[in-house]
C-alpha positions as CSV (number, residue, x, y, z in Angstrom):
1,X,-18.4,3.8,10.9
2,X,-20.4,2.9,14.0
3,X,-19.9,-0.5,15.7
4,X,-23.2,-2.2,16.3
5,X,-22.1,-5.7,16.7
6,X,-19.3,-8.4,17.9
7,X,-19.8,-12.1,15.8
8,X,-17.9,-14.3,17.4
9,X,-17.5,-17.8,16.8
10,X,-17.4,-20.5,20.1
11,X,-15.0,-23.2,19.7
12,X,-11.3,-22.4,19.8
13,X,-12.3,-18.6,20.1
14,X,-14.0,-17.3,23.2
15,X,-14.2,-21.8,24.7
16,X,-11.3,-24.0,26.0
17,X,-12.8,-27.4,25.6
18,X,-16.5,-26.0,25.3
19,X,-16.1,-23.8,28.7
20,X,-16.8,-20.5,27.7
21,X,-14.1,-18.1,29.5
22,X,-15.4,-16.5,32.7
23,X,-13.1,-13.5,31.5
24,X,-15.4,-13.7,28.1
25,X,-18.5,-13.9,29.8
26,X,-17.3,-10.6,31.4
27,X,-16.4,-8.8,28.6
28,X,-19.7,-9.8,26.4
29,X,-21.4,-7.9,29.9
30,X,-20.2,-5.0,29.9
31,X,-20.2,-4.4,25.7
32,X,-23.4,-5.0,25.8
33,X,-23.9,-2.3,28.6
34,X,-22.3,-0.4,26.1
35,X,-25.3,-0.8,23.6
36,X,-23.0,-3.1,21.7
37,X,-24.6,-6.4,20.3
38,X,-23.0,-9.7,20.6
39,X,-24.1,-12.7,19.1
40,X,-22.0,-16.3,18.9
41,X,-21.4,-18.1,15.4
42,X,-20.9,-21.6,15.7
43,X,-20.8,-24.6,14.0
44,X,-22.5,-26.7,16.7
45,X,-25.9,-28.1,17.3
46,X,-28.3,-25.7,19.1
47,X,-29.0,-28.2,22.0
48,X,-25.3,-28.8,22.5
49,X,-24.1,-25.4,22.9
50,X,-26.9,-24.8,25.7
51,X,-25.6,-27.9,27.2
52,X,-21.9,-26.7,27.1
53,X,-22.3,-22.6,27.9
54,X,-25.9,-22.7,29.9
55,X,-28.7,-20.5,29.5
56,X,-27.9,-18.6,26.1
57,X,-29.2,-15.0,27.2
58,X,-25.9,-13.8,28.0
59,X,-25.7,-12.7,24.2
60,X,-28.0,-11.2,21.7
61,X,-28.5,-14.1,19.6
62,X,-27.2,-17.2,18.0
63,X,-26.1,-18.7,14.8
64,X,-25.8,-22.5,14.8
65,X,-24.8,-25.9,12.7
66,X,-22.5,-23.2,10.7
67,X,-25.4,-20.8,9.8
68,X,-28.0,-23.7,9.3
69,X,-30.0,-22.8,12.7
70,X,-30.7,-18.9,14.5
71,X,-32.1,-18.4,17.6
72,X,-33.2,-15.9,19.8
73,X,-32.8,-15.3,23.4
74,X,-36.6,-15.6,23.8
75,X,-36.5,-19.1,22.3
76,X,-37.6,-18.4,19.0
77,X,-35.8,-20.2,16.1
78,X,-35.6,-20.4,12.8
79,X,-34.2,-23.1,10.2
80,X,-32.5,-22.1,7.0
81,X,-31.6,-25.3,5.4
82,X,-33.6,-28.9,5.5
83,X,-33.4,-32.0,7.9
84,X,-30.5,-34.7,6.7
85,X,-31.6,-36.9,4.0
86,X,-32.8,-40.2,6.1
87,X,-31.0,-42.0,3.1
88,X,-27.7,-40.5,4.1
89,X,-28.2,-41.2,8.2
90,X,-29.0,-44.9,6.6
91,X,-26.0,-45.3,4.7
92,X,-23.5,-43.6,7.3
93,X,-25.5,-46.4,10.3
94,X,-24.8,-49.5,8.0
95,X,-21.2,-48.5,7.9
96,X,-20.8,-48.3,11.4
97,X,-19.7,-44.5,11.3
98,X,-19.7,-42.3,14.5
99,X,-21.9,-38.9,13.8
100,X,-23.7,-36.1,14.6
101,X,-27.4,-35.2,13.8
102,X,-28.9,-31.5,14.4
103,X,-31.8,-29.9,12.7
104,X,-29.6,-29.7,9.5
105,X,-26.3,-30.6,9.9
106,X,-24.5,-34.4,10.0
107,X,-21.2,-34.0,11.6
108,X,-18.6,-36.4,12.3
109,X,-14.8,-36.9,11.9
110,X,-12.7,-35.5,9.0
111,X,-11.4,-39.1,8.7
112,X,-14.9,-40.1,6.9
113,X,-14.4,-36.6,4.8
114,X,-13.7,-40.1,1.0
115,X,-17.3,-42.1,2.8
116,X,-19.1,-38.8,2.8
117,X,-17.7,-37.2,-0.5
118,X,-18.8,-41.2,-2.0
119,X,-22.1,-41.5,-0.5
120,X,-23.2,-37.5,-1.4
121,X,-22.0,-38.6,-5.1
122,X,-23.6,-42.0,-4.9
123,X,-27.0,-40.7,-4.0
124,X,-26.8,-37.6,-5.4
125,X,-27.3,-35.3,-2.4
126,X,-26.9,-31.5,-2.9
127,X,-24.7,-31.6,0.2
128,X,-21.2,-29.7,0.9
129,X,-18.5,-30.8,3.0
130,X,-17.1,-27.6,5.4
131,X,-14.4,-28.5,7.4
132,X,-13.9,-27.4,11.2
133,X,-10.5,-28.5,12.2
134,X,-10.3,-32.1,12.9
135,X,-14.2,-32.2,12.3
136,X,-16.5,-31.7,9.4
137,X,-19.9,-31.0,9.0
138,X,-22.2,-32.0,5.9
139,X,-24.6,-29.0,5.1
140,X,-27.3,-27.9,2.0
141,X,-24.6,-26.0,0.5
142,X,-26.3,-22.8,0.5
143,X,-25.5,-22.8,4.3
144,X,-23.0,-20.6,5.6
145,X,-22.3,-19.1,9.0
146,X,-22.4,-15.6,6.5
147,X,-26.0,-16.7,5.6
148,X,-27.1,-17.5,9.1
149,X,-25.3,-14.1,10.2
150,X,-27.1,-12.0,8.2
151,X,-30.4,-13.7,8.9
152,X,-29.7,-13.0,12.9
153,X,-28.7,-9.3,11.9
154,X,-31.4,-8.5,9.3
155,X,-34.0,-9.7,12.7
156,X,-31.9,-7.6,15.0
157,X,-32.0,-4.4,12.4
158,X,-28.5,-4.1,12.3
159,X,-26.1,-4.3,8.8
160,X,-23.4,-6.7,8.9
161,X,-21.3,-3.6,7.7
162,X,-21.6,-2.1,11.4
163,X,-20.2,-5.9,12.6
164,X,-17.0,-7.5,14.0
165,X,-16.6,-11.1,12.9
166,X,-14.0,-13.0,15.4
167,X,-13.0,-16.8,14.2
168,X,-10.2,-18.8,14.4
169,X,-10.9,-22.1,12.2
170,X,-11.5,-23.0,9.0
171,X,-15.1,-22.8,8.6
172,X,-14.9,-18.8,10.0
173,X,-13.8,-17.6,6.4
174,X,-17.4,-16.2,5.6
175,X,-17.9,-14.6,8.7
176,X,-14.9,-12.6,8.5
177,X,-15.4,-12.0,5.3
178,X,-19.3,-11.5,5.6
179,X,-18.5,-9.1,8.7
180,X,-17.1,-5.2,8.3
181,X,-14.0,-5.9,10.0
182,X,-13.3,-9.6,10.1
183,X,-10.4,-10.9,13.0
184,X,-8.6,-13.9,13.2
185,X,-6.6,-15.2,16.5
186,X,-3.1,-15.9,16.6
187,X,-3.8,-19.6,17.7
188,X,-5.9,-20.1,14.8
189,X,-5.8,-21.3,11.1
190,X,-2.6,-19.5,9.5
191,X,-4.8,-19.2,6.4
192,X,-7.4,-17.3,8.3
193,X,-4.9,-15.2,9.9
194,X,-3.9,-14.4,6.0
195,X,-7.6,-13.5,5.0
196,X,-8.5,-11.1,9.0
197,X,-8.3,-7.5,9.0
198,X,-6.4,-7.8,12.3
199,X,-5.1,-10.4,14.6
200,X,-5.8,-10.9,18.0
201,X,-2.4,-12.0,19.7
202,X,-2.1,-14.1,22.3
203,X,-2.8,-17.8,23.4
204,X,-6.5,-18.4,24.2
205,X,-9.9,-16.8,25.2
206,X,-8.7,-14.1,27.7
207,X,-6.7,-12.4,24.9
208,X,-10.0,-12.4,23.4
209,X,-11.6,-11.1,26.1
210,X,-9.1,-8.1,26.4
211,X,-10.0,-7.1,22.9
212,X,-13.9,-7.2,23.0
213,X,-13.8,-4.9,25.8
214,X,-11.6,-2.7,24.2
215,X,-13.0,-2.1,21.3
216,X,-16.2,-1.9,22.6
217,X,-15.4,1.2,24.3
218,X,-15.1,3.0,21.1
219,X,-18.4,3.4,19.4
220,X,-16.4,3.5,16.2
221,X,-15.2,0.2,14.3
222,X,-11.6,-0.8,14.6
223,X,-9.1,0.9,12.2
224,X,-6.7,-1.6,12.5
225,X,-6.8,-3.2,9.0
226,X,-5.3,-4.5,6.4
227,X,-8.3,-3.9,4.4
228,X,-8.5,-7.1,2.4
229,X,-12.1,-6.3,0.7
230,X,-14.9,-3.7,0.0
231,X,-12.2,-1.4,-2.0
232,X,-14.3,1.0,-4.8
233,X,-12.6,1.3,-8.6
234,X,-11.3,4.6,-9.3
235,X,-9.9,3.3,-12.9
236,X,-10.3,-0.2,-14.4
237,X,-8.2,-0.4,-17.7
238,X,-8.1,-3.8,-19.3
239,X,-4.7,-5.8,-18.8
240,X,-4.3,-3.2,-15.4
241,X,-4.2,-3.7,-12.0
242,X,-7.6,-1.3,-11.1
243,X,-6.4,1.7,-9.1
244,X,-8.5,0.9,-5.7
245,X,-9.1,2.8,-3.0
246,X,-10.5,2.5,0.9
247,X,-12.9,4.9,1.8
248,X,-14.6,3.1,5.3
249,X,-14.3,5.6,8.2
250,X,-12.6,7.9,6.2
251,X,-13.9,11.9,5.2
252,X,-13.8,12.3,1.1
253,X,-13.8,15.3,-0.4
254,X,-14.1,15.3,-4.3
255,X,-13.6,19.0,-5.7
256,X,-13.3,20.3,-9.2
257,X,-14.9,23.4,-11.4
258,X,-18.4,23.4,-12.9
259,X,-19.2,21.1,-15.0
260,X,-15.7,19.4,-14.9
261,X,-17.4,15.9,-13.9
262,X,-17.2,15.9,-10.1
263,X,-20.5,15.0,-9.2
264,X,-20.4,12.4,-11.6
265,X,-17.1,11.1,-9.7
266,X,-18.7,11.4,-6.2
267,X,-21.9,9.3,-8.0
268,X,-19.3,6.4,-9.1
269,X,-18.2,6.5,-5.2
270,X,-21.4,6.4,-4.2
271,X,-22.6,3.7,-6.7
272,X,-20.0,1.1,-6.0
273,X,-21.2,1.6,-2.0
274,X,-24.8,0.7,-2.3
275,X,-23.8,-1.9,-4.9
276,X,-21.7,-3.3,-1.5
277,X,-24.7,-3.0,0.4
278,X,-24.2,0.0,2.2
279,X,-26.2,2.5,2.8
280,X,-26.1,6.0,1.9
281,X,-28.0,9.2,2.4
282,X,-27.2,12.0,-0.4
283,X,-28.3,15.4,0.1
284,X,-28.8,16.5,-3.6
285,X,-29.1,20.3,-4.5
286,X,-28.9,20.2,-8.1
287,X,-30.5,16.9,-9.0
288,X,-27.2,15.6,-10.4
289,X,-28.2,11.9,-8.5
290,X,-31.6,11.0,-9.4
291,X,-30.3,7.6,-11.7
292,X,-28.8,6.0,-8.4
293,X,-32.8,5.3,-7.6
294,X,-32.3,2.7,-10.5
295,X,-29.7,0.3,-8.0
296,X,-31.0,-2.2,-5.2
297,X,-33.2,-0.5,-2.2
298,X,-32.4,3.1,-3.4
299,X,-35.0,5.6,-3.8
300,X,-35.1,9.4,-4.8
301,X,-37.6,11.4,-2.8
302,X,-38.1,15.2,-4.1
303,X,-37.6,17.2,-6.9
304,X,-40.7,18.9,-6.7
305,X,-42.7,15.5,-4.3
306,X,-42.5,13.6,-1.6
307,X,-39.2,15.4,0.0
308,X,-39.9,14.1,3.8
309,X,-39.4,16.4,6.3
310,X,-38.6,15.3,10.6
311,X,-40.9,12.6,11.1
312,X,-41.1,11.3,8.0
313,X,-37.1,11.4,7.5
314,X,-36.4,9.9,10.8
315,X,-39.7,6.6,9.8
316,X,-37.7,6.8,6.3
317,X,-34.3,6.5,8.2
318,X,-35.8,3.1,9.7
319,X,-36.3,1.0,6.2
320,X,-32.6,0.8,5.9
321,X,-32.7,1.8,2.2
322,X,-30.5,4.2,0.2
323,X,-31.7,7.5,-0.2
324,X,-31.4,10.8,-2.4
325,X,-32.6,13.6,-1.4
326,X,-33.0,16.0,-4.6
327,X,-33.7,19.5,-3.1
328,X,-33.2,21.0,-7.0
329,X,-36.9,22.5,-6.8
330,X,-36.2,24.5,-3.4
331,X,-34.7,28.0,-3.5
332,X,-31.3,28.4,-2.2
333,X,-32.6,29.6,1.4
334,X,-35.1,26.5,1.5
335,X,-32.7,23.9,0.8
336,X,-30.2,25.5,3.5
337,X,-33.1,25.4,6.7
338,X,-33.4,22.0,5.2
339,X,-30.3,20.6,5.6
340,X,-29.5,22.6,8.8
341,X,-32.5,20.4,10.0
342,X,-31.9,17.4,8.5
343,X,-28.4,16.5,8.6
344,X,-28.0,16.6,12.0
345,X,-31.1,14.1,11.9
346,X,-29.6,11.8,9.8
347,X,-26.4,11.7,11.3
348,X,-27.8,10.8,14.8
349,X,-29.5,8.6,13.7
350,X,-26.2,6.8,12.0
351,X,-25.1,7.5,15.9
352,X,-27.8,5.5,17.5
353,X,-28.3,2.3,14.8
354,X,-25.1,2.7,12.7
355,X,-26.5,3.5,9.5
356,X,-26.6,5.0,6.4
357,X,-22.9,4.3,6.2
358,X,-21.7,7.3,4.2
359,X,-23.5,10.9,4.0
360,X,-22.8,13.0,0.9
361,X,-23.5,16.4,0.7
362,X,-23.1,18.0,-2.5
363,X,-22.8,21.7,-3.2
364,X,-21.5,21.5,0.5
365,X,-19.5,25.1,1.0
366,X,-23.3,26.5,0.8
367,X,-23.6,24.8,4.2
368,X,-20.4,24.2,6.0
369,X,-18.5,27.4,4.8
370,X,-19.7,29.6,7.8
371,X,-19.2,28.8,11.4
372,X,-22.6,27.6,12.5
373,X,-21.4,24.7,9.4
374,X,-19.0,22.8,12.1
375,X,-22.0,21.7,14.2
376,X,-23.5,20.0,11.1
377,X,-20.8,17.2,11.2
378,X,-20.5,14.4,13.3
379,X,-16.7,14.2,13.2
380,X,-16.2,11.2,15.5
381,X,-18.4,9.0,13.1
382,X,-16.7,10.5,9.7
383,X,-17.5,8.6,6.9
384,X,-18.9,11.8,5.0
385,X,-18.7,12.7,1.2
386,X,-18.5,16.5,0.6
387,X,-18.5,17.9,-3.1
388,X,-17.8,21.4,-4.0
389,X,-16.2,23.5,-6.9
390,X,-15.1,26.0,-4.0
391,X,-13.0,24.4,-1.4
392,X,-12.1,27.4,-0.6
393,X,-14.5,28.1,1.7
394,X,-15.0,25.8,3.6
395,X,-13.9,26.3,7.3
396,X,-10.5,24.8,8.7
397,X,-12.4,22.4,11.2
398,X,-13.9,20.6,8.3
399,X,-10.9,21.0,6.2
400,X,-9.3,19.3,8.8
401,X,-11.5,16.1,9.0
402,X,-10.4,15.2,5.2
403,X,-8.4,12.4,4.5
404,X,-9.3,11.5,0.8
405,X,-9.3,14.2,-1.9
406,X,-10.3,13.4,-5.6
407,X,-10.3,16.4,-7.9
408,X,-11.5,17.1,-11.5
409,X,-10.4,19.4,-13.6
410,X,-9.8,22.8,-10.9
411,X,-8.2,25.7,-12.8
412,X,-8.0,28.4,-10.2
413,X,-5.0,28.3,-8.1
414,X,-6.5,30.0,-5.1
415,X,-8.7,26.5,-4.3
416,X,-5.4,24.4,-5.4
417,X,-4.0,26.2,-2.9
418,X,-6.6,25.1,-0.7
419,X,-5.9,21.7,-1.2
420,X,-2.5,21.8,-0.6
421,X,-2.5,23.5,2.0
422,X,-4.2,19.8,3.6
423,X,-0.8,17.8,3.5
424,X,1.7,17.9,5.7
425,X,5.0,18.9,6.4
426,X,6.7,16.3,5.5
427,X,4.7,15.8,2.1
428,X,5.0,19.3,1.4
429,X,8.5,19.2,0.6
430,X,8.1,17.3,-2.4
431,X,5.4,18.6,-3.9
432,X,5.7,20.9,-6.9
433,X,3.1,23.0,-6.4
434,X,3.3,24.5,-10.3
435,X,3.4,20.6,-11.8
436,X,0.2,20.8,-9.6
437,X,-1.8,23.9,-11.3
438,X,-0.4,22.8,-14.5
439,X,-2.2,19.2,-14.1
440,X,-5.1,19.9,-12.5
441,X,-6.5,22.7,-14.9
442,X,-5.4,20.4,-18.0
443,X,-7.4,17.4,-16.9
444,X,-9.7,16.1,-19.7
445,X,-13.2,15.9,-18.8
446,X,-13.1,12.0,-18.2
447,X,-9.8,12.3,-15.9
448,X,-9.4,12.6,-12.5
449,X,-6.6,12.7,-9.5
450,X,-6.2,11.6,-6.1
451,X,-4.1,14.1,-3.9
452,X,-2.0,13.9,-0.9
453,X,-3.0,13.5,1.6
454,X,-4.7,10.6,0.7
455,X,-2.3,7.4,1.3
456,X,-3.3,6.0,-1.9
457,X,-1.5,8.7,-4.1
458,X,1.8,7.8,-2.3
459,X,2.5,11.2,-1.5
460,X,1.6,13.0,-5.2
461,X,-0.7,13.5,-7.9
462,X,-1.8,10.8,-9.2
463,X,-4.3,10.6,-11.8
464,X,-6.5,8.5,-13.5
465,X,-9.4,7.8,-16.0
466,X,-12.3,8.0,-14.4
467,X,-14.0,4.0,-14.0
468,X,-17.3,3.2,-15.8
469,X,-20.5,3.5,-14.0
470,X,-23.4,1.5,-14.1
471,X,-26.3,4.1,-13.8
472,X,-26.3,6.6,-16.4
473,X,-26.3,10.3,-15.7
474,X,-28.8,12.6,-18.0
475,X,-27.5,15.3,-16.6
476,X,-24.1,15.1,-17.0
477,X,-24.3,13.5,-20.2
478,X,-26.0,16.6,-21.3
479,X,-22.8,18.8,-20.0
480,X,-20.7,16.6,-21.4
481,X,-22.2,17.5,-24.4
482,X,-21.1,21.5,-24.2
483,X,-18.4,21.4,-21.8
484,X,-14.8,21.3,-23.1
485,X,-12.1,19.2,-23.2
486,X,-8.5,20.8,-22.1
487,X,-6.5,23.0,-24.2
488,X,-4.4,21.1,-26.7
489,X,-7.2,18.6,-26.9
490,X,-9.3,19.5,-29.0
491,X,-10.7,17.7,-32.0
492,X,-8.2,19.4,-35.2
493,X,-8.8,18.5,-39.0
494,X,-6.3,17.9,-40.9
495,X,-5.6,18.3,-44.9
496,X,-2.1,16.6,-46.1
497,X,-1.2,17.3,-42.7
498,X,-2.4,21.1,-42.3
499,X,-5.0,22.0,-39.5
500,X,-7.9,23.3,-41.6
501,X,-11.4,25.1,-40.4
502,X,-12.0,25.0,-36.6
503,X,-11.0,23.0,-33.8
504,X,-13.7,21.4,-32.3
505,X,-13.5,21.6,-28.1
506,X,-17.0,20.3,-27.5
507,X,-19.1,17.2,-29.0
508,X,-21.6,20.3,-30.1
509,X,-18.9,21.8,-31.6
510,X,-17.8,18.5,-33.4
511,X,-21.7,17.8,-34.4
512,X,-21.3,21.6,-35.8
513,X,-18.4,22.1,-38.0
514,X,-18.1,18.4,-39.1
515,X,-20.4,19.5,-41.9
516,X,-17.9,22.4,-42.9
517,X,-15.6,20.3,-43.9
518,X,-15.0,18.3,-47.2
519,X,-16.0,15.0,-47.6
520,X,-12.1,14.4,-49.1
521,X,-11.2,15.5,-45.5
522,X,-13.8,13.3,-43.4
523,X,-12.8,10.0,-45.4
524,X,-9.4,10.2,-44.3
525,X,-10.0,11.0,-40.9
526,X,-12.5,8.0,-41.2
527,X,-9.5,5.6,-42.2
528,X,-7.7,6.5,-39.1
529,X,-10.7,5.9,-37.1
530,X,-9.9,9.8,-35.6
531,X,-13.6,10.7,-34.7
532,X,-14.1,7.5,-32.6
533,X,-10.5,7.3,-31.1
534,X,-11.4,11.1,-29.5
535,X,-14.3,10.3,-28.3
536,X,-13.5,7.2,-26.4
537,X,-9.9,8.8,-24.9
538,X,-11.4,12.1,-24.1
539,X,-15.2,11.3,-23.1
540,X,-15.0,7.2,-22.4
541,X,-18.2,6.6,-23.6
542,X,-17.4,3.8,-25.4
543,X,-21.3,3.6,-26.8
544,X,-21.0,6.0,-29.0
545,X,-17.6,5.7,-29.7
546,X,-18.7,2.1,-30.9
547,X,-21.2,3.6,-32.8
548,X,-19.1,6.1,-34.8
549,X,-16.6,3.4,-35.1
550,X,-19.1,1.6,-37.1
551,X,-20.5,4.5,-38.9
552,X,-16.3,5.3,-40.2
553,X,-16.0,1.7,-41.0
554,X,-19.6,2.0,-43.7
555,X,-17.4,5.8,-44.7
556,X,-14.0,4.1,-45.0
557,X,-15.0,1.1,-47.2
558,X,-17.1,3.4,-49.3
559,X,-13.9,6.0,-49.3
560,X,-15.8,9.0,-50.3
561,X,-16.6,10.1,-47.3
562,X,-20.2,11.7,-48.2
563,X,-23.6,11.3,-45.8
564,X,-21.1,11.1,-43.0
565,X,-21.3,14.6,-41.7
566,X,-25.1,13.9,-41.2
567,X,-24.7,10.6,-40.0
568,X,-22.0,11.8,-37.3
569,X,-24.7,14.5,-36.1
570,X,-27.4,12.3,-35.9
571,X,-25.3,9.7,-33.5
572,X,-24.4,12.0,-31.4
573,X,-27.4,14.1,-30.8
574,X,-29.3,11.1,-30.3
575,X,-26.8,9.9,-27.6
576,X,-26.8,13.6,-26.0
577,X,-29.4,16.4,-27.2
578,X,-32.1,13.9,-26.3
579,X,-31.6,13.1,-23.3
């Protein structure tokens, strides 16, 4: 992910005693040179920091009174919160109390913090308390420095995802944690150490200094993490730890057969991203992403209107908003000449202003499994989603730029092969490569697994149920409807313990041949709840497994088990066919 910005807060972090390092001052230069931005986050008054550090046009911007105030290098500022209630300054005058007054903020010392909490409660202020050290500042409470960051970024064009936060006190929490990558000093707050991605070692500014103008030589974020946030759900069962995973500047490759649910896994990814706030572009060829346009500041341009081409792409590129491009009305040539074009496009301009944030390309062995593919890629940005049901042919350099693998159900062992073929030596040792083809070509059309070498399977299969997402998905719900579940899973009904009639492998076939069967048969399987209990393990929709739930529970009070067949059709081919 591209670095667009350093936040960095004033006191205690790049000042000694409100003296900005020279060292500092250097570093800020040439990062800027760089096409970096830097702005300072700080819980002092506007008028005082210019008093302390000068003329403030040595950085990009400024956040002051701990996100209340933002200013510009041209002078222009903006207020997010209100002036302090005169009744407060009143109160705090009469008791003889030292303090601070700035556009929004009241600070004074943390020795007052029982005065202030009294007076807020006494006359009923909607004021919080934020503490900075020995200080403490009295703010709306809807001000944060997070808030005031994102205001200064959002004027700038830049995502906070593409930012550094650096802090060292208390009141830096929500910047690290508003920021990308969020970096506590060692001479700071042990609990913001405990919270940073990464921690600056050393004793003061300089060491600060030393690490601005390192990183800033990398147009890439820092990969030094401990990756505290921003994780996406693979599998959230209730009364479980949910099986997370990090996906920021990291390739993902999500592979499985036709119709085996892996664009519907690549969607989740891509669903719990935007939901983040990031951005993402998704080259569509089959139309299997058009529901992500109901989610914040996504749209769908295509299928069959509105697909923009060059100039319109690169204006589009400029809103900042997610985007799907469904190419499912071009013919196979068309949609090739347009993502020869386009990708490139897009991923320059994720070069230049440091979003969208992720790139998917579905259907992607169509375009990167010949050799003119390898120029598509920018491979020192990464953060790229490639889907395909033939991993196979992809080329070795793109092969190579995969760190995360997530597979559906992949039968064939020539692509498994593939796919082993990514760990490495070490790894390979210990991988049973039969257990492998046996797992992967039995996975049910709701599971999933995360491979080696991803460093969240801990070096082997690992699978899991695929998490719930919150846009629906026509068109997979519609192959859900006809594709089948693995051998030995199948739906079987059962007479005193005998299989009878035919298994059903498919919700069409169970909508089909529960009518075959006697109504004697259907009430008992109704008792055991077997039609609902299938349905939820096997497809996870738990709608209509509800629904049938409730529809066995009317069958197995009433015990003869007739009207059920047609009531079981009806549920599900109003939850499926008619989509």
């Amino acid at each position: 992910m591209r670095l667009r910005v350093i936040a960095t807060d004033y006191d205690g972090t790049i000042a000694r005693d409100g003296v900005i390092d020279p060292a500092v001052r250097e570093a800020i230069r040439k990062a800027r040179k760089r096409g970096v931005l830097v702005v300072i986050v700080t819980g002092r008054i506007l008028s005082e920091l210019r008093h302390v550090a000068g003329c403030l046009d040595f950085v990009d911007g400024v956040v002051a009174e701990n996100g209340a105030v933002v200013a510009l290098p041209n002078g222009h500022t903006t207020l997010l919160g209100r002036a302090p209630p005169l009744s407060l300054i009143t109160k705090l005058t009469e008791r003889g109390i030292d303090f601070k007054v700035g556009r929004c903020v009241v600070e004074m010392d943390a020795e007052f913090a029982n005065v202030a909490i009294s007076l807020i409660r006494q006359l009923e202020l909607p004021l919080a308390i934020t503490f900075n050290r020995g200080r403490m500042m009295l703010l709306p409470a809807s001000i944060s420095k997070a808030g005031g960051l994102r205001e200064l970024l959002d004027t700038l064009g830049v995502s906070v995802h593409n930012a550094v936060g650096i802090g060292d006190a208390e009141n830096d929490h929500e910047l690290l944690t508003c920021c990308e990558h969020g970096v506590a000093v060692s001479w700071g707050s042990p609990r913001l150490k405990e919270a940073a991605d990464h921690v600056i070692d050393g004793s003061g500014p300089e060491a600060v200094a030393e690490y601005i103008d390192r990183i800033s030589t990398d147009i890439r974020l820092p990969l030094e993490t401990t990756t505290h946030h921003r994780k996406l759900i693979l599998e959230e069962i209730e009364g479980q730890t949910p099986f997370e995973i990090a996906i920021r500047g990291r390739n993902v490759l999500v592979a499985g057969d036709t119709k085996s649910g892996k664009s519907w896994l690549a969607g989740l990814l891509v669903e719990q991203q935007i939901l983040l706030g990031y951005t993402v572009y998704a080259f569509d060829p089959e139309g299997d992403y058009s529901s992500l346009a109901n989610l914040p500041n996504t749209v769908v341009l295509g299928g069959g209107r509105l697909l923009p081409h060059g100039d319109d792409l690169k204006m589009l590129l400029q809103q900042g908003l997610s985007v799907v491009l469904n190419l499912s009305h071009l013919q196979h040539h068309e949609k090739s000449e347009y993502v020869q074009h386009h990708l490139p496009l897009v991923a320059n301009h994720r070069r230049e202003r440091g979003f969208p944030h992720r790139i998917l390309l579905d259907e992607c062995h169509y375009f990167l499994g010949h050799s003119h593919g390898k120029h598509l890629l920018d491979s020192q940005l990464d953060g790229y989603t490639l889907v395909t049901y033939r991993p196979s042919q992809l080329t070795a350099r793109v092969l190579k730029l995969i760190e995360v693998v997530a597979v559906t159900r992949l039968a064939e062992r020539q692509e498994v092969d593939v796919l082993r073929d990514l760990l490495d030596e070490t790894a390979d040792t210990y991988i049973d490569s039969h257990d492998w083809y046996e797992q992967l070509a039995n996975l049910g059309i709701t599971e999933a697994a995360l491979l080696p070498p991803t460093e969240e399977a801990a070096g082997r299969l690992r699978r899991f149920i695929v998490a719930p997402r919150l846009t629906t998905h026509v068109r997979h719900r519609t192959k859900y409807f006809d594709t089948p579940v693995a051998k030995g899973q199948e739906f079987v009904f059962t007479e005193d313990g005998h299989p009878i009639g035919a298994a059903a492998a498919t919700l069409r076939d169970l909508a089909n041949t529960v009518g075959q069967v006697s109504s004697r048969v259907l009430a008992n399987h109704c008792r055991h709840h077997d039609f609902s209990r299938w349905i939820a393990i096997l497809f996870c929709d738990h709608e209509l497994a509800n629904e049938v739930r409730q529809l066995e529970l009317k069958y197995k009070r009433d015990g003869s088990g007739e009207g059920f067949a047609a009531g079981l059709c009806a549920t599900i081919e109003r939850r499926y066919e008619s989509s």
